[in-house]
N, C-alpha and C positions, 0 to 999 in steps of 0.2 A: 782903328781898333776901339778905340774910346766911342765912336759913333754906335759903333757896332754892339756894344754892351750897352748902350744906351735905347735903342732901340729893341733890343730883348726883354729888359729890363722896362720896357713899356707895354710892350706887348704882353707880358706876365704879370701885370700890373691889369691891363685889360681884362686879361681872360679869369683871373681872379675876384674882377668887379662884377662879369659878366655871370660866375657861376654866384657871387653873393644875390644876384635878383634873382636868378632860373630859383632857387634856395628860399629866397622869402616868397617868390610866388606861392612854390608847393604846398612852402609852411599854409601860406592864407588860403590856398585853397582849403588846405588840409581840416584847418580848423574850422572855417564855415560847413564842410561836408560834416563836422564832428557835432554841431552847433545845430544842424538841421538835424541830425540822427535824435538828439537829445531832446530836442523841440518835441519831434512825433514821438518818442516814445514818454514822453509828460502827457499828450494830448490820448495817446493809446490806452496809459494807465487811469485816466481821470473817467472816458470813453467806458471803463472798464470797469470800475469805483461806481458810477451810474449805475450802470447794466445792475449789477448784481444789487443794488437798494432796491432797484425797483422788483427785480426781481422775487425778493425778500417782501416788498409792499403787498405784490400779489395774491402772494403765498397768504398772508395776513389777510386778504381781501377774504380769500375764498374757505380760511379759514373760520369767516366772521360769517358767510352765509351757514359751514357744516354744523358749527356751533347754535346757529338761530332758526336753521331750517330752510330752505329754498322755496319753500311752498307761500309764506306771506313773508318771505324777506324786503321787499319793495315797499307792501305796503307800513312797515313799521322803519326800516330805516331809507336813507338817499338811496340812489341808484348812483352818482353821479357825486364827487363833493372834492375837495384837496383834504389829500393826507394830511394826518398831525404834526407838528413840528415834532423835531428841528425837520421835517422831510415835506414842506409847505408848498417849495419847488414842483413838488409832483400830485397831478392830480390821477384817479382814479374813473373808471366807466364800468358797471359793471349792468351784462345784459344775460335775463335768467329766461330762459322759454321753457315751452313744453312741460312734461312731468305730471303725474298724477300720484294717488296712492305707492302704485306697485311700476312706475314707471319712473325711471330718474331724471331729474332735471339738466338741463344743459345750460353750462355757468360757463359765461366768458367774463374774465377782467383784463381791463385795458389799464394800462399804466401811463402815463404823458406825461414828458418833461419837457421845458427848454431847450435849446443848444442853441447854439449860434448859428442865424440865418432861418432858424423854424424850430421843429419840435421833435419827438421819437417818442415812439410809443410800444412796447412790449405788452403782447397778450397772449393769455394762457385760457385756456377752454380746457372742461374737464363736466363729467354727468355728478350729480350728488344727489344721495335718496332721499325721499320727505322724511323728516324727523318724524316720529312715532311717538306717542303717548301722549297726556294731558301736562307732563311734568314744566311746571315754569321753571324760567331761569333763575336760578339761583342768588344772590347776593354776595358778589366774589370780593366784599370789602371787609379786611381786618377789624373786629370789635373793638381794639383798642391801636392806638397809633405803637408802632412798632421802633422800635429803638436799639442801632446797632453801635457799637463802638467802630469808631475811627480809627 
């Protein structure tokens, strides 16, 4: 009888050893599945944090041509240069064709950054009309330095 309990008593010994590993495998799988989730959605949101600077860069590009005129934008400023800090990472291309008086121009700006293993580039095309009139540009700097409280 004594054997007998003994051998139960091992075997429930067993089967309780056997369910703590099934139990810590799942756990480890569990957590590297949670571990890899967490990875790509870092790398998704960074992927994403990019996207939209550059974005924003663009918009600033083409900004820079409606503001100066598309018609001699080239020859007074770069075609081609890196953005200003802190956004040094990213360079710009910007190609103007076509256009006349009464015909609008066709304005692509290229965006390019880094990533790992090469580069990515986001571009935006859009027509813009020659600026009109003899009016220079203006002097958009404060007469006096500006002073705000903290």
């Amino acid at each position: 009888m004594n054997r007998m309990l003994a051998v139960r008593s091992g075997s429930r010994r067993g089967v309780a050893l056997m369910e703590a590993i099934v139990a810590a495998i799942i756990l480890g799988v569990s957590l590297a599945f949670m571990v890899s989730i967490a990875t790509s959605a870092v790398r998704t949101q960074t992927a994403g944090e990019e996207l939209q600077t550059a974005a924003a860069l663009a918009d600033e590009q083409l900004q820079m041509v409606v503001a100066r005129g598309p018609d001699n934008y080239g020859q007074q400023f770069g075609l081609a240069g890196t953005c200003d800090a802190p956004f040094s990472r990213y360079r710009y291309e910007l190609a103007i064709s076509g256009g006349s008086d009464i015909q609008p121009y066709n304005v692509k700006v290229t965006i390019i950054w880094p990533i790992t293993g090469g580069e990515r580039r986001v571009s935006v095309s859009t027509a813009i009309a020659a600026r009109t009139g003899d009016d220079p540009d203006p002097v958009r700097q404060p007469e006096s330095i500006i002073s705000r409280p903290q």
